[in-house]
VOLO-131756 format. One record per residue (C-alpha): y, z, x. Coordinates in Angstrom, 2 decimals. Last residue first. Layout:
! residues N
@Y Y; Z Z; X X
...
! end
This chain:
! residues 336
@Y 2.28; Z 28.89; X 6.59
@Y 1.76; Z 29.81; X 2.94
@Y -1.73; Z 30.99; X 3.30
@Y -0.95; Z 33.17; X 6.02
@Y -1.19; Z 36.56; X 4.76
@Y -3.78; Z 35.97; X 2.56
@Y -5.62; Z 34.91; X 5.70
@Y -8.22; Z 32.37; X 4.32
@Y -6.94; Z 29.47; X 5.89
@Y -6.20; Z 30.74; X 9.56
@Y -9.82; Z 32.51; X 9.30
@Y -11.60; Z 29.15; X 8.47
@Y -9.53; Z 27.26; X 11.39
@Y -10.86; Z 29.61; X 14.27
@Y -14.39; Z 29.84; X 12.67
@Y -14.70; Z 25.49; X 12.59
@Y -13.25; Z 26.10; X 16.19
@Y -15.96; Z 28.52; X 17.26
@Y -18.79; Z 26.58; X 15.69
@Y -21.15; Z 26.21; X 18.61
@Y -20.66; Z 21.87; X 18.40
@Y -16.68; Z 22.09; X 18.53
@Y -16.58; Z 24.94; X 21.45
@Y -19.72; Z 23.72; X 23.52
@Y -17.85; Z 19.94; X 22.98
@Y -14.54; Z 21.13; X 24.66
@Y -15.94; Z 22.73; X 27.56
@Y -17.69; Z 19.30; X 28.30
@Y -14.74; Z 17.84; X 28.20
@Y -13.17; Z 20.11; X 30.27
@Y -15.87; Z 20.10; X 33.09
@Y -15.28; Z 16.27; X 33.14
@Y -11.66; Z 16.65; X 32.95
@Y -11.41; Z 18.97; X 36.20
@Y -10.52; Z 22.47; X 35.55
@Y -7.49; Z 23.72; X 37.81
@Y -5.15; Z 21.50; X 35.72
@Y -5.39; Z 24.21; X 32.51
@Y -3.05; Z 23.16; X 30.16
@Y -3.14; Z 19.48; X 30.83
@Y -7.21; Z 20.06; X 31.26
@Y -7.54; Z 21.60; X 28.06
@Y -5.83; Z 18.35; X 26.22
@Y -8.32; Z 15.77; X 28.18
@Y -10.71; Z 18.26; X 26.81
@Y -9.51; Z 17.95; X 23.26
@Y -8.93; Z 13.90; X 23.42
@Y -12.70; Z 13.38; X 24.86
@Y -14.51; Z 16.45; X 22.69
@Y -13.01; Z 14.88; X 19.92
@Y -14.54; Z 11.53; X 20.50
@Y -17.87; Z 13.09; X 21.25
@Y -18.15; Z 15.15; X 18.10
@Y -17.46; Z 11.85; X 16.00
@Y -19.54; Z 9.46; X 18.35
@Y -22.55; Z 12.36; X 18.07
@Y -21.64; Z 12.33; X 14.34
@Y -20.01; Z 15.47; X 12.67
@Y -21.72; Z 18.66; X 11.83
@Y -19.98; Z 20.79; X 13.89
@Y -18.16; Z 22.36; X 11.82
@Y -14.91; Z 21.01; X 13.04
@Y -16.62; Z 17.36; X 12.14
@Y -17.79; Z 18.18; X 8.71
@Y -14.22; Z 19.93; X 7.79
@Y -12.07; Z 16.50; X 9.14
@Y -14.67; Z 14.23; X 7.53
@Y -14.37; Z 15.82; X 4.08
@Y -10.39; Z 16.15; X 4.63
@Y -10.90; Z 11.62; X 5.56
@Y -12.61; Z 11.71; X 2.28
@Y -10.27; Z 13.86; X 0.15
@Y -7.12; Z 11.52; X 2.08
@Y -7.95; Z 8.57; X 1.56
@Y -10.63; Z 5.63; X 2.32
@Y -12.09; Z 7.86; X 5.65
@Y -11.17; Z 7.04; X 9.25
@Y -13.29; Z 5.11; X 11.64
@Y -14.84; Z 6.64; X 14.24
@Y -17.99; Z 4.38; X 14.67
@Y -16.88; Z 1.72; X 13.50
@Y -14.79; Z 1.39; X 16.23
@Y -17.70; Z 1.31; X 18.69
@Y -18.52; Z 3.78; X 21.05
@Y -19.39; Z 3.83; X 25.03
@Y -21.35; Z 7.34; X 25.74
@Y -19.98; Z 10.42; X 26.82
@Y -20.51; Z 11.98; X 30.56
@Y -16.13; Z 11.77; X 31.07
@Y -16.09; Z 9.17; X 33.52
@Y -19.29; Z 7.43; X 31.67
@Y -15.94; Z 6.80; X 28.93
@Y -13.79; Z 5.18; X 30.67
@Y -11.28; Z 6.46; X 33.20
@Y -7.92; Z 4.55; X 34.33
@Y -5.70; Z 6.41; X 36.91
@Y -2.38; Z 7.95; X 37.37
@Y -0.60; Z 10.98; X 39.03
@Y 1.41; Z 14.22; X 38.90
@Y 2.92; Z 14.13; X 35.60
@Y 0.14; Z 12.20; X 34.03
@Y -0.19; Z 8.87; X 32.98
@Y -4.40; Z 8.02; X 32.13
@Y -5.12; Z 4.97; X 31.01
@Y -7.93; Z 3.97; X 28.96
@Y -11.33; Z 2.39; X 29.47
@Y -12.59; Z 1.05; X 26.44
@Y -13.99; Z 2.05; X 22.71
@Y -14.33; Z 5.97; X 24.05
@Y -11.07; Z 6.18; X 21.21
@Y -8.83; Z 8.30; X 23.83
@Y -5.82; Z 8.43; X 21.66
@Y -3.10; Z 5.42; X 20.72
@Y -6.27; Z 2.90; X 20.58
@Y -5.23; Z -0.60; X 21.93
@Y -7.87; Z -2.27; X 23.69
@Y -6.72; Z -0.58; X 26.62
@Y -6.87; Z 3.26; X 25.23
@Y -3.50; Z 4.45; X 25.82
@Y -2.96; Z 8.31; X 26.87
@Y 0.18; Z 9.89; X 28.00
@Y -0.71; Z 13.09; X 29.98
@Y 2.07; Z 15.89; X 30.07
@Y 3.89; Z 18.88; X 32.08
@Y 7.60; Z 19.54; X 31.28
@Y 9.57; Z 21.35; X 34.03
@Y 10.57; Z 18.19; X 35.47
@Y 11.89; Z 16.83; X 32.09
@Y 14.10; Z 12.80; X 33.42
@Y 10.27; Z 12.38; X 34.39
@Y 9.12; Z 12.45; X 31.00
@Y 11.55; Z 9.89; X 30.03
@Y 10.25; Z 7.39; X 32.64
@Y 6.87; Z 8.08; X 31.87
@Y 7.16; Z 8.02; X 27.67
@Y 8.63; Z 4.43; X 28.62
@Y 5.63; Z 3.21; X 30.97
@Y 3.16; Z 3.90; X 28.16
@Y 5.40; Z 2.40; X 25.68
@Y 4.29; Z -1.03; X 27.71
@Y 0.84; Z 0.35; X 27.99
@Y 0.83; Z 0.25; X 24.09
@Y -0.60; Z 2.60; X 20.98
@Y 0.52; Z 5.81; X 22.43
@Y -1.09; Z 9.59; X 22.55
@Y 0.48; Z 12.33; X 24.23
@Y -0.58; Z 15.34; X 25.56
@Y 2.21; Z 17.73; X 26.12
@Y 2.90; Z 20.71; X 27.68
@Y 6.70; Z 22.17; X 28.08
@Y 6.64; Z 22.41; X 24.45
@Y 10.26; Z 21.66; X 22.72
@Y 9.40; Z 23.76; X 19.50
@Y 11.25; Z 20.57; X 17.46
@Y 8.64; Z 18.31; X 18.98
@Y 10.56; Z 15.05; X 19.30
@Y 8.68; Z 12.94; X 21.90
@Y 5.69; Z 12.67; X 19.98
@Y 7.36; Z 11.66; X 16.54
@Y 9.64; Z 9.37; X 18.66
@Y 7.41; Z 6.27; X 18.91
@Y 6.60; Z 6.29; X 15.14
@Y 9.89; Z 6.53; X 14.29
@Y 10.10; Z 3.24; X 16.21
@Y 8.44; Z 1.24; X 13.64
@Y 4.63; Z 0.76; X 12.42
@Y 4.03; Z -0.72; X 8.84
@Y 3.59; Z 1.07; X 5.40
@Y 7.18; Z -1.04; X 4.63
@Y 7.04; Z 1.29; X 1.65
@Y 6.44; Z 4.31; X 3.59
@Y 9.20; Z 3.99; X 6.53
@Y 11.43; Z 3.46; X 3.13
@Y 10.34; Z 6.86; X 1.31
@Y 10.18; Z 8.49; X 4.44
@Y 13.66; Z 7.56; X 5.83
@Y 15.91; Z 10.78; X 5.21
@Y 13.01; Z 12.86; X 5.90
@Y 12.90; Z 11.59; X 9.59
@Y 16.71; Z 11.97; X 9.48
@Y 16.59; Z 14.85; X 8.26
@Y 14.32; Z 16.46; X 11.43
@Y 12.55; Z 19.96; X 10.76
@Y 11.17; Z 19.73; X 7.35
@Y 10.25; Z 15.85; X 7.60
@Y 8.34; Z 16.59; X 10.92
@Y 5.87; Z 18.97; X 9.86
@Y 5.28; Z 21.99; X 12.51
@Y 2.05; Z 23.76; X 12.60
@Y 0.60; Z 26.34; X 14.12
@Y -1.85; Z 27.22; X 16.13
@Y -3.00; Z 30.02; X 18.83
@Y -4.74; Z 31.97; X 15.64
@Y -3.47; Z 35.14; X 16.09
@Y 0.10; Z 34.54; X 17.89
@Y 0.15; Z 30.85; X 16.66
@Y 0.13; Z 32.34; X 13.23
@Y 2.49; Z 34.89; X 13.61
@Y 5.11; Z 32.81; X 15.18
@Y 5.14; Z 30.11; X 12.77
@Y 5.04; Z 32.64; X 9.68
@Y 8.22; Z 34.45; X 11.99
@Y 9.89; Z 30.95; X 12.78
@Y 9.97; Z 30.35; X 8.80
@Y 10.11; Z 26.44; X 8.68
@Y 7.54; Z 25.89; X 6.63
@Y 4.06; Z 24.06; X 5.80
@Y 1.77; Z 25.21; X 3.64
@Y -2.30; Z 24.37; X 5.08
@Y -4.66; Z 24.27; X 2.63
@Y -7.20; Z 21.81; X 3.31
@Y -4.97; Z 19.04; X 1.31
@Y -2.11; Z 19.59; X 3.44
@Y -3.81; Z 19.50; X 6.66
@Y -5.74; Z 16.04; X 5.56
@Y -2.13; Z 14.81; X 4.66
@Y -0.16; Z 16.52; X 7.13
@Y -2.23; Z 15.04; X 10.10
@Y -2.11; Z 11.85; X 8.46
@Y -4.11; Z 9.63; X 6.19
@Y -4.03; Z 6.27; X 4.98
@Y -2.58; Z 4.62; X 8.24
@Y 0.81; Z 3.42; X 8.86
@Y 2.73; Z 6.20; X 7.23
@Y 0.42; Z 8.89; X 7.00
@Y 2.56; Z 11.85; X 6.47
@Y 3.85; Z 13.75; X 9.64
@Y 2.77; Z 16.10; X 12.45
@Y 3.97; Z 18.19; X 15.40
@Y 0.74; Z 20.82; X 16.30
@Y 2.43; Z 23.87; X 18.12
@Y -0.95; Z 24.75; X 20.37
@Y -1.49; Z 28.21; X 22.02
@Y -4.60; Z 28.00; X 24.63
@Y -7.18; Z 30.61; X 24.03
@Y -10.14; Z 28.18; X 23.49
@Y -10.58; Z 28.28; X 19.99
@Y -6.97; Z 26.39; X 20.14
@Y -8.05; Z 23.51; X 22.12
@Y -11.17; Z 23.34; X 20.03
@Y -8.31; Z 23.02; X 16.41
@Y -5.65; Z 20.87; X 18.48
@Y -8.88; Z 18.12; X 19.01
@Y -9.52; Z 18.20; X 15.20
@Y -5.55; Z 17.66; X 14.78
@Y -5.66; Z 14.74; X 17.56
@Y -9.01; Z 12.73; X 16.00
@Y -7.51; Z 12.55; X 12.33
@Y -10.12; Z 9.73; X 11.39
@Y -9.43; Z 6.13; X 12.69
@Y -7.83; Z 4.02; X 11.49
@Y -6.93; Z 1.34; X 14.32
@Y -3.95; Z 0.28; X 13.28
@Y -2.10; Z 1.57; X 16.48
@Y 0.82; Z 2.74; X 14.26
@Y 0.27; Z 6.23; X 15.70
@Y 2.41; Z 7.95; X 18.16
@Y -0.18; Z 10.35; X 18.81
@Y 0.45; Z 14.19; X 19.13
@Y -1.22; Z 16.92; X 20.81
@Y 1.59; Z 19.65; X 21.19
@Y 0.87; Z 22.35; X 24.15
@Y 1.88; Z 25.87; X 23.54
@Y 4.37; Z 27.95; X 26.30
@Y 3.85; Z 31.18; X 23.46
@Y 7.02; Z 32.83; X 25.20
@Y 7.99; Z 29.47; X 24.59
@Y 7.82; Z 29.31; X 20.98
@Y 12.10; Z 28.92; X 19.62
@Y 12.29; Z 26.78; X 16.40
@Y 14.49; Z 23.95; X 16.53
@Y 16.05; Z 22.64; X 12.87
@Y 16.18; Z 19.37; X 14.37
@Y 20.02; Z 17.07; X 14.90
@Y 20.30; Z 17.16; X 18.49
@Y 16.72; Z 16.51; X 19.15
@Y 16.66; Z 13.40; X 16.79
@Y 19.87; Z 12.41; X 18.34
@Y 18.33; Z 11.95; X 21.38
@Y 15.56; Z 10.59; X 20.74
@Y 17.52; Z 7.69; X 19.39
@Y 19.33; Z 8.07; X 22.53
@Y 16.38; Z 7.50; X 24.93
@Y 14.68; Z 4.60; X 22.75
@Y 17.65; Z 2.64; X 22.65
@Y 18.12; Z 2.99; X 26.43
@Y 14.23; Z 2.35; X 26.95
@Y 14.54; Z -0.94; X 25.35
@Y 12.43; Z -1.12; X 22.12
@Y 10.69; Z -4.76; X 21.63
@Y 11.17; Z -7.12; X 19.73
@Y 10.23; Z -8.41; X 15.94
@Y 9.51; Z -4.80; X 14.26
@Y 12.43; Z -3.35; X 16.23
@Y 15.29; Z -5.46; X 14.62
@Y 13.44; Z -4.15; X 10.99
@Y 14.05; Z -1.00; X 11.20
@Y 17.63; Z -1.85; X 11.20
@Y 17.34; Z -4.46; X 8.19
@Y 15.79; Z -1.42; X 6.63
@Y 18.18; Z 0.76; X 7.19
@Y 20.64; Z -1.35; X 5.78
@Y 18.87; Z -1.79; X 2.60
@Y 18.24; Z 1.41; X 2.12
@Y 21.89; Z 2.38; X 1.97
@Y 23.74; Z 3.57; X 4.80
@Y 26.27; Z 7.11; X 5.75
@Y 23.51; Z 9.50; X 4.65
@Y 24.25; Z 11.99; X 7.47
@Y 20.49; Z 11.75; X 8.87
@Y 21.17; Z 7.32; X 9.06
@Y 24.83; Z 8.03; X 10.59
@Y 22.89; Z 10.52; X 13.63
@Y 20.49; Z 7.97; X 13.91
@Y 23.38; Z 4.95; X 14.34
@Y 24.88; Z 7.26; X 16.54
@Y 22.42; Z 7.97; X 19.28
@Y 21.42; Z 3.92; X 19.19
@Y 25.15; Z 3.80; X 20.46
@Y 24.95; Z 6.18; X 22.87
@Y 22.19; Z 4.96; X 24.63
@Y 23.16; Z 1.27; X 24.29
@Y 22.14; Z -1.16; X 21.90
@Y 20.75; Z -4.45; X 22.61
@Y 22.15; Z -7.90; X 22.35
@Y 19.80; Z -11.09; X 20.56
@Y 22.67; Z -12.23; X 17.93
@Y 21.00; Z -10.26; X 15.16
@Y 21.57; Z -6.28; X 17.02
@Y 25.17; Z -7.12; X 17.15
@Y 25.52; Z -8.12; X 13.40
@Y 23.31; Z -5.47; X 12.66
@Y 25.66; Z -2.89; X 14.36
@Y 28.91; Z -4.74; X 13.38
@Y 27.44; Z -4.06; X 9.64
@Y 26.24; Z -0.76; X 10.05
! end
């Protein structure tokens, strides 16, 4: 590690092999914390190249306990986070109506790291057991059309970094994998990601997958989901374009407005008020925004208006408050 930080400190960048190997060292133990986070560190103060980003997914990929769900061909809705922004857990409520409506999802999640509350927090605390039994995984996205896949059991070196990722409670590349690293591999992907300039990465390496089909979202004003704050930009496999929010028949919001709770029993309270139905019209409508967007990736011949607007009749009749209440109160499922 010492040549490596050396290297990194005198300005030069890594190659895609060589950012590869320093991953595959960090899962196999071979530094101490304080190594790993002067590494973390190089990419707090510039930015990723695509190279380094390629073969650090790389050896993510390489090194995941994979779990096989393509007959199943589910979507993942996953944010990079690290946007700041704090806002409540918009992508797991959105996986929830794009589940009630017949379309398999394998949710990839983590911890909050950067924000006070993550997918597998407000999961965690509603009940959900995470595992890495591909039969529990199987069943459940088989009669529910979700599951869930928690990064830490199926990537060591994502584990092997918590604890420091979590005391520097600050943004860093990890969080610009989590999205790309799915260890189900799902050939549909909507992706949320906190800059344009990250954006333009998750294209290029998209494009190297021609069988995978995805929208990368960035709201301008620096949202890493479709926050209805500002327009936001649309990267698809097939084309571009910037929408706003009288693009998708919802009103303009304001960040207070779908902001997050203090921990993690408010932001679950939020999270059950919101799939019931009983959310705020900016809550419901955010949702709505990232699910349909979602729905239309898995179904292009629906255009994202009508999508949306499918996606709010399922949040606001109940069906995906139903959905998750019989996933948690299987007996059989409990510990999935």
């Amino acid at each position: 590690m010492k040549e490596i930080l050396n290297h990194l400190f005198e300005h030069k960048t890594l190659s895609k092999e060589q950012a590869r190997e320093v991953l595959v060292n960090i899962a196999g133990g071979k530094y101490n914390q304080n190594q790993i986070s002067s590494f973390l560190t190089v990419f707090m103060m510039r930015s990723i190249t695509v190279e380094e980003l390629e073969g650090f997914r790389n050896a993510l990929l390489e090194l995941c306990h994979r779990v096989d769900l393509s007959s199943y061909n589910p979507i993942d809705l996953c944010g990079t986070g690290g946007d700041g922004k704090d806002t409540f857990n918009i992508s797991t409520l959105s996986s929830f109506v794009v589940a009630a409506n017949g379309i398999p999802v394998a949710k990839h999640g983590n911890y909050g790291v950067s924000s006070s509350c993550g997918s597998s927090n407000v999961l965690e605390a509603l009940g959900i057991k995470f595992t890495t039994d591909t039969d529990k995984l199987e069943r459940s996205i088989d009669k529910y059309n979700i599951c869930f896949l928690h990064a830490p059991l199926f990537h060591p070196a994502m584990k092997s970094v918590g604890s420091i990722r979590k005391d520097l409670a600050v943004k860093t590349f990890f969080n610009m994998l989590g999205p790309m690293v799915n260890p189900a591999f799902p050939k549909l992907q909507m992706v949320g990601v906190y800059s344009l300039e990250l954006a333009r990465m998750y294209s290029y390496l998209y494009q190297q997958q021609p069988d995978v089909k995805y929208s990368i979202i960035h709201t301008l004003d620096g949202y890493d989901e479709i926050s209805l704050t500002s327009p936001f930009k649309v990267i698809s496999d097939n084309q571009e374009s910037l929408l706003d929010a009288e693009a998708l028949g919802l009103p303009r919001l304001q960040h207070e407005q779908i902001k997050g709770g203090e921990g993690i029993a408010e932001s679950a309270e939020i999270f059950v008020r919101v799939l019931k139905g009983e959310g705020t019209a900016a809550q419901t409508a955010v949702v709505a925004a990232n699910a349909g967007m979602a729905i239309q990736c898995a179904r292009p011949e629906l255009n994202t208006a009508d999508a949306v607007v499918l996606a709010k009749e399922t949040l606001e009749s109940g069906k995906a408050y139903a959905l998750f209440t019989k996933l948690i109160n299987d007996s059989k499922l409990v510990e999935v």
